[in-house]
C-alpha atoms as one frame of an Amber mdcrd trajectory, in Angstrom:
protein
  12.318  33.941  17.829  13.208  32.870  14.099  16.646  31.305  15.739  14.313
  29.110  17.933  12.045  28.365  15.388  14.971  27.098  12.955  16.024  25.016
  16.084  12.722  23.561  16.770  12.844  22.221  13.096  16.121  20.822  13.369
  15.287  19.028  16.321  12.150  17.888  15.734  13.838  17.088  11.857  16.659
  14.701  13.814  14.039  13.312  15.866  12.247  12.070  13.073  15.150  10.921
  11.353  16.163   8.712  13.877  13.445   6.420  13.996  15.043   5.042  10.355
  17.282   3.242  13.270  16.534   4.181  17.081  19.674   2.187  17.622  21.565
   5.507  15.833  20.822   6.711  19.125  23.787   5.610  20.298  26.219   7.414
  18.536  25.100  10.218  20.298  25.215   8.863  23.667  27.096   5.672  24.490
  23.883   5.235  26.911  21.503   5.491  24.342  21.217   2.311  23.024  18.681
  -0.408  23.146  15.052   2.025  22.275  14.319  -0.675  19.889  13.380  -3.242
  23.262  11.672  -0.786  25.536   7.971  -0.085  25.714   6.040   0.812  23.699
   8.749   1.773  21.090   9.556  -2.304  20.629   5.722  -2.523  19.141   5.313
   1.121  16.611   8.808  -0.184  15.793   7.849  -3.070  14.603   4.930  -2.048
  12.287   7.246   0.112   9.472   4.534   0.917   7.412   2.940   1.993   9.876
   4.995   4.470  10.667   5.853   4.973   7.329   2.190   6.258   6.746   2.312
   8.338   9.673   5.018  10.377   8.149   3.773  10.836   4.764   0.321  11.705
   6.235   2.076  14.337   9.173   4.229  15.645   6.280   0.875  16.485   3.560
  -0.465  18.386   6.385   2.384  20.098   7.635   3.035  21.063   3.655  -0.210
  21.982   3.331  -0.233  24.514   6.624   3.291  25.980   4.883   1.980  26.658
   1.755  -1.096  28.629   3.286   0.781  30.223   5.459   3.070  31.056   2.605
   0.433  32.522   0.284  -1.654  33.670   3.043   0.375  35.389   5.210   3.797
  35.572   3.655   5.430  33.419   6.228   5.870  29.108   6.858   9.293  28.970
   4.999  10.195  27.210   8.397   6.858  24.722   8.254   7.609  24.255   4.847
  11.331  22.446   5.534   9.809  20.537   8.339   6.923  18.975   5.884   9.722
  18.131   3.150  11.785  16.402   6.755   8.990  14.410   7.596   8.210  13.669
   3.762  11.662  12.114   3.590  11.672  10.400   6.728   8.761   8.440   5.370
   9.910   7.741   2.227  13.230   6.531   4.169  10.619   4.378   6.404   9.440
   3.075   2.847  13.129   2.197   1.546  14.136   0.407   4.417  11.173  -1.695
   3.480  11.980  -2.174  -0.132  15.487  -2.835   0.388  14.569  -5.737   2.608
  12.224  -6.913  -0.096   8.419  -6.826  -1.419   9.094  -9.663  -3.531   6.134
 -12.516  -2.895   5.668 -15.061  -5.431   3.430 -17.030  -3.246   5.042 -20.056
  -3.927   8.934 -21.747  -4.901   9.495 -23.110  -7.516  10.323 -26.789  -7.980
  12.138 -27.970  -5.448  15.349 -30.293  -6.551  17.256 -30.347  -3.376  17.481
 -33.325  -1.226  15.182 -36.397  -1.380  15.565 -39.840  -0.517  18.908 -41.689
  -1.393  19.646 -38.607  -4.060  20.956 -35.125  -2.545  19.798 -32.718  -5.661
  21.467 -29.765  -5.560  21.489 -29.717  -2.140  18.897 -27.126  -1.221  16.717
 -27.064   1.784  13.047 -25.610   1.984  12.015 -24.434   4.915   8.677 -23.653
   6.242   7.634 -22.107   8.999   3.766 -21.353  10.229   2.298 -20.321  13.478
  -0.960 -22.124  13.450  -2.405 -20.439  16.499  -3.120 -23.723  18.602  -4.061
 -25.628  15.266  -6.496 -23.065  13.885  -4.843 -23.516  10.593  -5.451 -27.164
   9.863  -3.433 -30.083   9.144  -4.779 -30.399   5.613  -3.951 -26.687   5.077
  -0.195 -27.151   6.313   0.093 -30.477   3.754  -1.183 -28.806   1.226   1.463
 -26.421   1.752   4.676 -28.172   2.585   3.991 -31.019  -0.043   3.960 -28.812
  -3.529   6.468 -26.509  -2.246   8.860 -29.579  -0.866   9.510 -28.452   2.178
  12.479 -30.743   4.101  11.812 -29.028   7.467   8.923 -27.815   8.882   8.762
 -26.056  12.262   4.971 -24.914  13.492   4.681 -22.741  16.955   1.907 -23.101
  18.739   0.945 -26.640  17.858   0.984 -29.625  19.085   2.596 -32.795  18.824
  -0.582 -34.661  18.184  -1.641 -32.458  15.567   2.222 -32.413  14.202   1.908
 -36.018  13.815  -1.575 -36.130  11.662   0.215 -33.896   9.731   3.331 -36.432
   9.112   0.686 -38.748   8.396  -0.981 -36.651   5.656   2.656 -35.764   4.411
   3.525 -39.828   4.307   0.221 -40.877   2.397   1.970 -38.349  -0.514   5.595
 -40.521  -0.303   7.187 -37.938   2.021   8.291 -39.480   5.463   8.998 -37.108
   8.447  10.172 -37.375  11.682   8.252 -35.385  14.394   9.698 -33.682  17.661
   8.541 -30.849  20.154   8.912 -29.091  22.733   6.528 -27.971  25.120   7.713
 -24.140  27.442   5.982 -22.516  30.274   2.734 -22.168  28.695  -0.383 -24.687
  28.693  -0.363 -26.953  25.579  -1.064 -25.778  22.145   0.694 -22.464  22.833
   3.445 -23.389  24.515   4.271 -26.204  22.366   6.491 -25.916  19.330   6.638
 -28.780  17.168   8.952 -29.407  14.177   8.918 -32.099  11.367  12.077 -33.276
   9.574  12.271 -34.794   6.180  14.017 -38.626   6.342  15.838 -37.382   2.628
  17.897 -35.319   5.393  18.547 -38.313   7.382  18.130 -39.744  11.201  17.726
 -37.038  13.577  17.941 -36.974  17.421  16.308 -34.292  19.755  18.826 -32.466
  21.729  18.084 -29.208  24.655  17.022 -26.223  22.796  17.455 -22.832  23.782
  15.777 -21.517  27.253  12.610 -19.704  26.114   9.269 -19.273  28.051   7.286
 -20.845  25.085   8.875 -24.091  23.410  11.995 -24.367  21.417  12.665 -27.766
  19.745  16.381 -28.577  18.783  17.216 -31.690  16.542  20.798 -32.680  15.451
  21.928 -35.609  12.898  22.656 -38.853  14.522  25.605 -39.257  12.264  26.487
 -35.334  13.281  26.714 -34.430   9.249  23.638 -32.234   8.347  22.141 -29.440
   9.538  21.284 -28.460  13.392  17.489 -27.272  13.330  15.551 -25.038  15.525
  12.300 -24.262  16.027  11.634 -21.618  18.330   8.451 -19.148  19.290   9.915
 -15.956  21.861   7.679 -14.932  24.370   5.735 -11.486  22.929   6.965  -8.125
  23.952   3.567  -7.285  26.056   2.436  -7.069  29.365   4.418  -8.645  31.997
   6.480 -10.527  29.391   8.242  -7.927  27.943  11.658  -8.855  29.934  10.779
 -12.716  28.966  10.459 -11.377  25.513  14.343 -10.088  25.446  15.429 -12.764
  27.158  14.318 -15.544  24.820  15.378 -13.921  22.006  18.758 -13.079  23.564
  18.981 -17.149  24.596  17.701 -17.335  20.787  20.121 -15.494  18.748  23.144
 -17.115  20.868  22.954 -19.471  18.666  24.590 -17.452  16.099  26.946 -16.233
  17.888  30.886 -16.677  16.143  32.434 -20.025  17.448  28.263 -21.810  18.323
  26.856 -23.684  16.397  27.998 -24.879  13.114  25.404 -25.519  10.163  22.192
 -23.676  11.977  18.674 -23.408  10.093  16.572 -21.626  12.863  13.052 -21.074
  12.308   9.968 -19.531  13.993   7.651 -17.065  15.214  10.266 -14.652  16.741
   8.160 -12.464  18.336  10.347  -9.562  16.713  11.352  -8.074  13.385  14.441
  -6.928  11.618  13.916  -3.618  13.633  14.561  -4.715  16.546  18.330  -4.646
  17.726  18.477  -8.345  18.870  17.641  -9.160  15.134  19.713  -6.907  13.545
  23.105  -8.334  14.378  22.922 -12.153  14.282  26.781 -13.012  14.245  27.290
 -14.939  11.053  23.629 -15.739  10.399  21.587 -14.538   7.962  17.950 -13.530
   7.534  16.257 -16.112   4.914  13.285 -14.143   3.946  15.568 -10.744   3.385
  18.240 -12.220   1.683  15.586 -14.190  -0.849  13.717 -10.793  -1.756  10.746
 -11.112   0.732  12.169  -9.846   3.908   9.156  -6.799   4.157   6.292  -8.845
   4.102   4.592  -9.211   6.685   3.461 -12.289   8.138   1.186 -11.127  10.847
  -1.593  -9.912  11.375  -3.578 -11.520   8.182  -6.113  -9.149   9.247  -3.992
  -6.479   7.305  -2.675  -6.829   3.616   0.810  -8.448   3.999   2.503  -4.708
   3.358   0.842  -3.617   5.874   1.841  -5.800   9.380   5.194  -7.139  10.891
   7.505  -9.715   9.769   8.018 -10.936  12.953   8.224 -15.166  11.763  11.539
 -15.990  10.368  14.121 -18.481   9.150  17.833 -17.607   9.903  20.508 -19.759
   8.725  24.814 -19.691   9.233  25.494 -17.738   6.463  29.050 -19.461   6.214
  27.281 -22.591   5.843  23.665 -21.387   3.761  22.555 -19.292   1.427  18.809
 -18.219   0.919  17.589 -18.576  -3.116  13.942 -17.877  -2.520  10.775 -16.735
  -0.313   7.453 -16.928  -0.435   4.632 -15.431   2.435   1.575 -17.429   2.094
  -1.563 -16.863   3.871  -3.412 -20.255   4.818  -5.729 -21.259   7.609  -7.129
 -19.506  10.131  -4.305 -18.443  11.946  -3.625 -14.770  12.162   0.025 -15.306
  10.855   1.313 -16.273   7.317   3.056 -18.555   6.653   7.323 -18.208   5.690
   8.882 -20.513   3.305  12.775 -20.124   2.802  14.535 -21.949   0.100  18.169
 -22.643   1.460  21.056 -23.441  -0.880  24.838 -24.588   0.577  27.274 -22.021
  -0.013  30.142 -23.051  -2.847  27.425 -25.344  -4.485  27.842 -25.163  -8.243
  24.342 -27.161  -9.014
């Protein structure tokens, strides 16, 4: 009985050390790959802290039974090793989260990369923002993108009449944007994605974007030297769109995919954190919020303090091309997603 005992501990120990990475899985079993997508793993996966808190909390009251049983009864040696597990396995849940960054300023600093007729150093701000069919106002958004100097600015779930007050708003402060979109599947706002490009970054021209049930706009420089930019919003992993939801992000993260496309800033509401195995190997992309210091913030639900949700909107850039310098999450509106701002700098530059 004390052999199966040990046993149950060990295996209820590995268990619960391989939700650090269910995609660990598979070098047990060349089969077992791919937990991170299936239901209803894809959404505790995505909520870290969550979990994180569950495993602190199981592993006070597993401690607790092991030291009564200890003093009690002169037995729980075997509870006692489990409650130290699980206490490490959430403490691991809690490093994963720190390592990705809990760094949130609020705001960049001043921005001196490109404007009109004088590159700066270069840099590009990004800023993405989910305004839930335009429940976060245009006012909101300008106030936003102006102060910060954002160059690009892709918004999910908006659209493009309310993408173009905002260019408005942005041009009565001297910034001039183009405006594209895209409308998916889905009934305007939600299935529209619009994004707004800064003319210090030149002429652009709307090309196809990637094949996504919601819409994903794609704009490329007419004179093909600049950034391609991508604004895309995945299908969520619920319901009957749980198979859309791994598609889209599979058509999504082709893009970064070695010998594709050259120069990519990518931007969104992704549906999908850095949990989840289509996000955690992105070719020669990088993650903008992680690599700046912020990437464990959450940015949604704002019903929850930002250490609390997902980080599940994101800007990913070519990494050979782009490196990220800063983040910031901002809350703003009444959408029930934060806002992302990424701060992009080229690689090699020396300014």
């Amino acid at each position: 009985m004390r052999a199966i005992g040990w046993l149950l501990v060990l295996v209820i120990s590995g268990a619960a050390a391989l939700t650090l990475d269910l995609e660990w899985a598979v070098n047990l079993h060349r089969d077992w790959s791919g937990w991170t997508t299936v239901a209803p793993v894809s959404q505790v996966i995505a909520m870290r802290s969550l979990v994180a808190i569950g495993f602190i909390v199981l592993a006070v009251i597993t401690l607790v039974v092991g030291i009564v049983r200890k003093v009690g009864f002169r037995g729980g040696t075997r509870t006692l090793v489990l409650g130290l597990a699980l206490a490490v396995v959430g403490v691991g849940h809690g490093w994963v989260l720190t390592e990705r960054g809990l760094d949130n300023p609020g705001r960049l600093t001043v921005d001196g990369g490109v404007r009109p007729g004088d590159l700066g150093t270069g840099e590009i701000t990004v800023l993405t923002l989910n305004t839930l069919g335009g429940r976060t106002g245009v006012e909101d958004v300008a106030e936003l993108a102006g102060p910060n100097g954002a160059d690009v600015v892709v918004l999910p779930e908006t659209s493009r009449a309310t993408a173009e007050e905002l260019a408005a708003a942005l041009a009565a402060s001297g910034a001039t944007f183009q405006v594209f979109d895209a409308a998916g599947a889905q009934d305007e706002p939600a299935g529209s994605t619009a994004m707004l490009v800064s003319a210090a970054l030149g002429e652009y021209v709307q090309t196809p974007g990637p094949d996504t049930r919601f819409g994903a706009v794609r704009a490329e420089p007419a004179t093909g030297v600049g950034p391609v930019l991508v604004g895309v919003h995945p299908a969520p992993p619920s319901g009957d769109l749980h198979d859309v939801w791994e598609e889209d992000l599979a058509a999504v993260t082709a893009l970064c995919a070695p010998r594709t496309t050259r120069g990519l800033i990518l931007a969104g509401d992704l549906n999908a954190t850095l949990d989840h195995a289509p996000l955690q190997d992105i070719g020669r992309c990088v993650h903008g919020a992680a690599g700046a210091g912020a990437g464990g913030v959450a940015t949604w639900p704002t019903r929850t303090p930002e250490w609390l949700g997902a980080a599940i909107d994101h800007v990913i850039a070519d990494g050979e091309a782009y490196e990220p310098t800063q983040a910031a999450v901002v809350e703003v509106g009444g959408s029930d997603h934060r806002a992302l701002l990424v701060r992009l700098r080229p690689v090699g530059s020396d300014r």
